[in-house]
C-alpha positions in Angstrom: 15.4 -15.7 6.8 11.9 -14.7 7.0 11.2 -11.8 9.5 9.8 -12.2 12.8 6.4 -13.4 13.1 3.9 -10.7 14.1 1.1 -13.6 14.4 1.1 -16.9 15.3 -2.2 -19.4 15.2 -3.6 -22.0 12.5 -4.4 -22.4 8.7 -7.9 -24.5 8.9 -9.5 -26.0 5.7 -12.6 -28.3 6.3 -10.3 -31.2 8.8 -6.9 -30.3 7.5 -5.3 -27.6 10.2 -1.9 -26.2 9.4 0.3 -24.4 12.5 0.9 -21.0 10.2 2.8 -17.7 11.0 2.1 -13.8 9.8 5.1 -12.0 9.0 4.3 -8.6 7.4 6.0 -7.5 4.1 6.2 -4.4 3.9 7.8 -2.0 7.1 8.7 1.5 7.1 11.4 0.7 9.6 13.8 1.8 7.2 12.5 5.1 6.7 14.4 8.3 8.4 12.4 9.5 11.8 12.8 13.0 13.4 12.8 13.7 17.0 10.9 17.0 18.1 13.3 19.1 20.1 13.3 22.8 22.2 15.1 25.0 19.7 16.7 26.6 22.9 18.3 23.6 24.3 18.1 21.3 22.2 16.9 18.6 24.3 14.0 16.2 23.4 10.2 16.9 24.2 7.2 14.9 24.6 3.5 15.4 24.3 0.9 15.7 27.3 -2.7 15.5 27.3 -4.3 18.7 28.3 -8.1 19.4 29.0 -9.6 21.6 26.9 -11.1 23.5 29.5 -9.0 24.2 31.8 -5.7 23.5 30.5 -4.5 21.8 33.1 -2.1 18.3 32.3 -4.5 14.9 32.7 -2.5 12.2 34.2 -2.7 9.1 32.3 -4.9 7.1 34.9 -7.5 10.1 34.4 -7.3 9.8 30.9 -10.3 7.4 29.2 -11.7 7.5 25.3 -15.0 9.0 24.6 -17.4 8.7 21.3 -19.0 12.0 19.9 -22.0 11.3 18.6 -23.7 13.5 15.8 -25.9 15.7 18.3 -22.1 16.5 20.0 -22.4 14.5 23.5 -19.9 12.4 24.5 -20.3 8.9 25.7 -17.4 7.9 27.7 -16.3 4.3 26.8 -14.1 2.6 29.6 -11.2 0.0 28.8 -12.6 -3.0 30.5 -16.1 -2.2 28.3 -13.8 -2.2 25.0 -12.2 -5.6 26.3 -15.4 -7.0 26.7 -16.8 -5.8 23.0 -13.7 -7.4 21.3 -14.2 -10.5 19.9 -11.8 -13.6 21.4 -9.3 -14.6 19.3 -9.0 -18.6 18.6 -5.9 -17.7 16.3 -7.5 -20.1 13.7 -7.4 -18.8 10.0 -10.7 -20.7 9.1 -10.8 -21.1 5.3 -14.5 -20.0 3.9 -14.3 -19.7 0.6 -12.0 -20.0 -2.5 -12.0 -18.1 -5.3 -9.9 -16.8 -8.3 -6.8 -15.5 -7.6 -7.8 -12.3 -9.9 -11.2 -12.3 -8.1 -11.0 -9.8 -5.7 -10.5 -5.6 -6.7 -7.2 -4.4 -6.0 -9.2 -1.4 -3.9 -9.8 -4.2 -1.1 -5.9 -5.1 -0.4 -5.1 -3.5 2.6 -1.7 -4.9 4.2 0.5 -7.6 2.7 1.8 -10.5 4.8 3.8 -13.4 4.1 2.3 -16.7 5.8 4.5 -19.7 6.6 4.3 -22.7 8.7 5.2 -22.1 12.1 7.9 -24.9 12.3 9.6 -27.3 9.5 7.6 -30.0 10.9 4.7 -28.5 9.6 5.7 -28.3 5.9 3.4 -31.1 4.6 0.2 -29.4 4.8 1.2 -26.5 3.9 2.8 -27.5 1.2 -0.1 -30.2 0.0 -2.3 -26.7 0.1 -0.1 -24.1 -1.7 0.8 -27.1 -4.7 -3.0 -27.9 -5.0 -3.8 -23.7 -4.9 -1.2 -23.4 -7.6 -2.9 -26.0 -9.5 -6.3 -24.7 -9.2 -5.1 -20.7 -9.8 -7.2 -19.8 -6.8 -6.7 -17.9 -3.4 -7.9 -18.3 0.0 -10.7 -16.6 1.8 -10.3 -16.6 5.3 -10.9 -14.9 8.4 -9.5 -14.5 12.5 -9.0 -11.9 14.9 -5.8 -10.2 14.0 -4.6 -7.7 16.5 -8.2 -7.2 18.0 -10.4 -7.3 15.2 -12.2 -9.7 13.1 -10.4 -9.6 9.8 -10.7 -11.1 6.4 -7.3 -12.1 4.8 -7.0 -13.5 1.0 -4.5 -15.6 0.4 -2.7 -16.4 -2.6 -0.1 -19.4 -3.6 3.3 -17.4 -4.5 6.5 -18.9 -5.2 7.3 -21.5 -2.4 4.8 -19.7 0.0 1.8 -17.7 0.6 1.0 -14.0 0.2 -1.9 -13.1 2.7 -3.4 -9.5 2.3 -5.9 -7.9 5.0 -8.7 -7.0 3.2 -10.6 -3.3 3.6 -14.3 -3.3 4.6 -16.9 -2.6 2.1 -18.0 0.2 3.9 -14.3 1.6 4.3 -13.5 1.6 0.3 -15.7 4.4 -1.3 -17.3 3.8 -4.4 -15.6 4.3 -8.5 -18.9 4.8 -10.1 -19.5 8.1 -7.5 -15.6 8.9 -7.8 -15.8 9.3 -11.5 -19.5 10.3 -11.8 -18.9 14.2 -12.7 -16.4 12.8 -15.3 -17.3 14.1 -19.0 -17.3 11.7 -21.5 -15.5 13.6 -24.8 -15.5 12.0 -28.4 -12.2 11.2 -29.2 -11.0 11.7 -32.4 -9.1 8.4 -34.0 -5.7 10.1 -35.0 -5.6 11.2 -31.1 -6.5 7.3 -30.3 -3.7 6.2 -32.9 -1.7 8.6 -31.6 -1.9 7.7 -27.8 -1.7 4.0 -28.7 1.8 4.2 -30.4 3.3 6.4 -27.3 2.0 4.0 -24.7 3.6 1.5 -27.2 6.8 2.7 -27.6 6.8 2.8 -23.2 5.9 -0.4 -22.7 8.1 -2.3 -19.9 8.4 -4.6 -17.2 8.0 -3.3 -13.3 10.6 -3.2 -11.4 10.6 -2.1 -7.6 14.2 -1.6 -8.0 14.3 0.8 -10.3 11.7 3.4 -8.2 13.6 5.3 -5.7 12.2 7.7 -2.8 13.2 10.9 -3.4 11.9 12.5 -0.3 13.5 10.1 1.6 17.4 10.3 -0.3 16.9 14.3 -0.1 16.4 13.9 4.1 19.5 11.6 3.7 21.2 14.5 2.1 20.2 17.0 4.0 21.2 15.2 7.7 24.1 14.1 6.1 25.1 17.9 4.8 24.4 19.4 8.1 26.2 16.5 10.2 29.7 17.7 7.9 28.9 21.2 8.3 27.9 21.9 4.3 24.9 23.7 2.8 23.1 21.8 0.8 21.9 23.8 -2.8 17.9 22.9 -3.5 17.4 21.7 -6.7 15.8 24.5 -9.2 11.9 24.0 -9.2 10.6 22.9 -12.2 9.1 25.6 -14.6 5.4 25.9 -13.7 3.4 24.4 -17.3 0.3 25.4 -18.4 -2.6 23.8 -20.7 -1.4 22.3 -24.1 -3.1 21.8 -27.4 -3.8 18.3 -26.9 -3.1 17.1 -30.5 -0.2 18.7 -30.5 1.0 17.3 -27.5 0.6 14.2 -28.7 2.0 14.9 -32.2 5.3 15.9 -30.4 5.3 12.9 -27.3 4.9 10.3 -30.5 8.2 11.9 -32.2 8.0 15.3 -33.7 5.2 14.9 -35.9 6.2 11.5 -37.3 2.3 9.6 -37.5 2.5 6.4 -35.8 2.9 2.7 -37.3 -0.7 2.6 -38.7 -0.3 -1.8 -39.0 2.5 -4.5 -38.1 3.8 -4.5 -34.4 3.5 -0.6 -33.5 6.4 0.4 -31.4 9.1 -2.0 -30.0 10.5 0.0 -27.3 12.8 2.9 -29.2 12.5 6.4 -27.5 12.0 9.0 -29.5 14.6 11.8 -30.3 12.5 14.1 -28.8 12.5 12.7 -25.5 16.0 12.0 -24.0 16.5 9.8 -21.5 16.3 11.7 -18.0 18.9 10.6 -15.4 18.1 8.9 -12.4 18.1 10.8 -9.2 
């Protein structure tokens, strides 16, 4: 069963208008959440909006949000002004453009959804669409109001369904060729190159979700769990601190104590090497 539908409205291509719903498809519901409490008396607290200048509580119908411009004033903005600036939502996903399903940078997905038709009645459209996007190996660009602002959502054909992913701004994802402008450009020597080739070889696999646990959150679990029994927990020993390596060495040893790499024929096909034992999970 799909989870409940944070959106509601209508798939629109050219004529053809599809009753759709958003459900998002990825929470951290799951994830453990700490109260803040008074050490003393271990009741809960809560926060409280205090001025700056006189420290004195603000009551929440005196509270109202302000922009600071660069020169430092303040321009108060009230909440019927913000209303008014908000575009209207029609809840119509209009269809602009379609484009290859590889067509769009990873560094624009923002939030995955899954996108369904709002009722079994309206399967036939939204089927005819995903089978025909399938087809074509292309995905959706579309855009609506969603949750008060105008956003642009690809959508891609997967499985029996849709995958639709908010997309960032332009302006909001900076830009690679800055990131990695200050980045020197060695000459790498081809043993290294040979070298690098047949460990990356020898690690190739599939991804699997599954298999990536959150450590952070098991050791909370731990931890709450430890201290609702009444044990100490013991924290792992840190991991001795390592320093800069002879690089070609490195390699030598990552690639199987010395052993030169498969030079033709299928270089690595998935053995580990004795060097490198298998680390447990957890």
């Amino acid at each position: 069963m799909a989870p409940r539908a944070s959106w509601r409205g209508v798939l629109k291509v050219a004529d053809i208008v599809c009753p759709v719903a958003l459900h998002a498809a990825a929470s951290t519901a799951e994830r453990i959440a700490f109260h803040i409490l008074n050490r003393k008396t271990g009741h809960r607290v809560h926060r409280q909006f205090v001025d700056a200048q006189t420290e004195k509580p603000v009551a929440a119908e005196d509270q109202v949000k302000g922009y600071q411009t660069p020169q430092g004033e303040l321009v108060l903005v009230e909440p019927e002004e913000i209303a008014a600036a908000i575009p209207e939502s029609d809840k119509t996903l209009d269809v602009e453009a379609f484009v290859a399903c590889d067509a769009v940078d990873t560094l624009y997905l923002d939030r995955p959804y899954y996108l369904t038709p709002a009722a079994p009645d309206d399967a036939e459209a939204y089927g005819l669409l995903r089978e025909e996007m399938q087809a074509r190996k292309v995905a959706a660009l579309a855009r609506t109001v969603l949750f008060r602002r105008m956003r642009t959502l690809l959508i891609r054909p997967q499985g029996e369904g849709f995958i639709a992913d908010t997309l960032n701004f332009d302006h909001e994802v900076g830009s690679p060729d800055e990131a990695f402008a200050d980045i020197p450009k060695p000459t790498i020597a081809k043993e290294m190159l040979d070298l690098a080739r047949h460990i990356i070889d020898t690690k190739m696999g599939a991804f699997d979700p599954a298999a990536f646990d959150d450590r952070y959150e098991a050791a909370l679990a731990d931890l709450v769990k430890a201290k609702l029994e009444g044990r100490k927990i013991t924290p792992p020993k840190p991991r001795a601190p390592t320093g800069p390596s002879d690089l070609l060495e490195a390699l030598r040893r990552s690639a199987g104590a010395g052993t030169p790499p498969p030079r033709s024929g299928k270089a690595g096909t998935g053995a580990r090497s004795s060097s490198a034992p298998r680390r447990k999970a957890g």
